[in-house]
C-alpha positions, 0 to 999 in steps of 0.5 A: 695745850701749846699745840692747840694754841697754835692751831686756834691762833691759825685759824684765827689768822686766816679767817681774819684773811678771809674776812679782808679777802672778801672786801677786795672789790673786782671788775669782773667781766663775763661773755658768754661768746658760745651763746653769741656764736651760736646765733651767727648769720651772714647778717650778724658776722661782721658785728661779732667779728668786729666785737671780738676779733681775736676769736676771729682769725683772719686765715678762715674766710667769712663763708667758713665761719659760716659753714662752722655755725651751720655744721651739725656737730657744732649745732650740737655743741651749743645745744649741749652747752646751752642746757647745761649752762643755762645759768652761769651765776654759780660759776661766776660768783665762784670766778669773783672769789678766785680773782679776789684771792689772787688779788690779795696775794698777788695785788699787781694781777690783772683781772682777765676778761672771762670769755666762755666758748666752744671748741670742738671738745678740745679737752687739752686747752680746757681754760687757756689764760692770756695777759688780757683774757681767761677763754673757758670751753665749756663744752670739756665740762659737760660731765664725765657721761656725756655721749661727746666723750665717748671713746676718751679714756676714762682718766680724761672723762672724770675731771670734765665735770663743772666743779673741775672749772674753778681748779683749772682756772687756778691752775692757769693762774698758778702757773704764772706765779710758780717758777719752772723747776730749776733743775731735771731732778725728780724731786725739783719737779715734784715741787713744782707741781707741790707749789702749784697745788699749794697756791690752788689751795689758797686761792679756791679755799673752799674747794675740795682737796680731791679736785684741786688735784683732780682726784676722785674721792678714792683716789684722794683717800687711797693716796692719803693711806699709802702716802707713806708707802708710796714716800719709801719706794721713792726713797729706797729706789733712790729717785728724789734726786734722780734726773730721768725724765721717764719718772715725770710720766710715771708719777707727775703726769696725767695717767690711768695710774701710776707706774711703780711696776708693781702689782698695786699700780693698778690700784694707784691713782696718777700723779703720786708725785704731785701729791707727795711734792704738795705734801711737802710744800704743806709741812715746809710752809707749816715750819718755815715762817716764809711769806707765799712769795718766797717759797715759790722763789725758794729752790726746791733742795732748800726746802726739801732740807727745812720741810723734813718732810714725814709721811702721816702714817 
């Protein structure tokens, strides 16, 4: 009984958040700067050059920009984004809400003003976040099949889907509030990304677990079952504490799989670390009365220590 007390009192207390969230007025501002380029001329050029020069580079000649609008791949690009985003108001109505989560809880963000671009497929700059600007390349977001994609490994491909835009752009945002690890230790950096995937969740509620971490639903539920498993090979190999470097790319970094050297490695999506660390953040924020801005400030033994962190089985 006292348990499920609890559970309605929470829930109570977040749509009462949710409800002030939704009342935070935002200046939102969108320029879709890849349908602009794809009209460029010489008689255009220096009007849109004089508009936005910081997409404008000085070190590339006006006859260059022109040549990059007249070349066919780059034809190509726009004609792909332009079909495939023919409308951008989900998109946008999406962007309003993360910004409004992001001003509630951290009120001194300042909006960026949304510029949507092509980049010749440049799949590791996907959302780039600046003081001023939030730049979106929407072709990295035309769908894992897409005839561009062809020859990038599949573990690349699945997350250059639409419903990976809001993730990335929190993850962006994240990235700004969440403190680098404060030491080399396996456990430090897996927290890292922990308070990473804890604050996406707070910032894009209703988005799904599985792209907040960037996980197909397989992946998310073949995590989930072996959470347990996957905790007691970290501890009976003794990494948490471990400082070697070559555990970040065999669990925290993007993969074809994780790297247990174990015949189920191929059966294991990437990234396990994260999800562990993510895992932990949860149980310690749900045992901790500790504001968001704490925790992101707490080291990570602290709360290794107060989330006594236990697997579900």
């Amino acid at each position: 009984m006292l348990f499920l007390i609890a559970l309605l009192a929470a829930c109570d207390s977040q749509s009462n958040e949710e409800k002030e969230i939704e009342k935070i007025a935002i200046d939102l501002k969108i320029t879709r700067f890849d349908k602009k380029f794809a009209t460029v001329n010489s008689g255009n050029l220096q009007a849109l050059k004089s508009e936005y020069p910081y997409l404008f580079p000085e070190r590339f000649t006006d006859s260059m920009w022109i040549a990059k609008a007249s070349d066919t791949i780059q034809q190509e690009l726009n004609e792909e984004v332009g079909k495939a985003f023919i409308d951008f108001s989900a998109e946008e109505d999406g962007i309003y809400a993360l910004f409004q989560h992001t001003k509630y809880y951290f009120p001194s963000f300042e909006i960026p003003h949304v510029i949507t671009i092509t980049s010749e497929v440049d799949y590791r700059n996907k959302v780039l976040l600046t003081p001023d600007y939030l730049f979106i390349s929407l072709d990295t977001y035309l769908g894992k099949e897409h005839p561009f994609y062809i020859g990038l490994q599949e573990y690349l491909k699945k997350n250059f889907e639409k419903n990976q835009i809001l993730p990335d752009i929190a993850n962006e945002i994240a990235e700004v509030y969440v403190p680098q690890p404060e030491s080399k230790t396996f456990l430090a950096h897996m927290l890292y990304y922990g308070k990473i995937l804890y604050l996406k969740d707070r910032l894009l509620p209703d988005v799904s677990e599985y792209d907040k971490i960037g996980y197909t639903q397989d992946e998310l539920d073949w995590a989930i079952a072996n959470e347990e498993e996957v905790w007691r090979y970290f501890v009976e190999r003794e990494v948490i504490f471990d400082t070697d470097t070559d555990l970040y790319s065999r669990f925290l970094y993007p993969a074809p799989f994780s790297k247990f050297y174990l015949e189920l490695d191929a059966e294991s999506p990437a990234r396990l670390g994260q999800f562990i660390g993510w895992q932990m953040i949860k149980q310690y924020m749900d045992k901790n009365d500790v504001s968001i801005q704490e925790m992101l400030t707490t080291n990570s033994e602290t709360i290794f220590n107060k989330a006594n962190y236990k697997p579900k089985k």
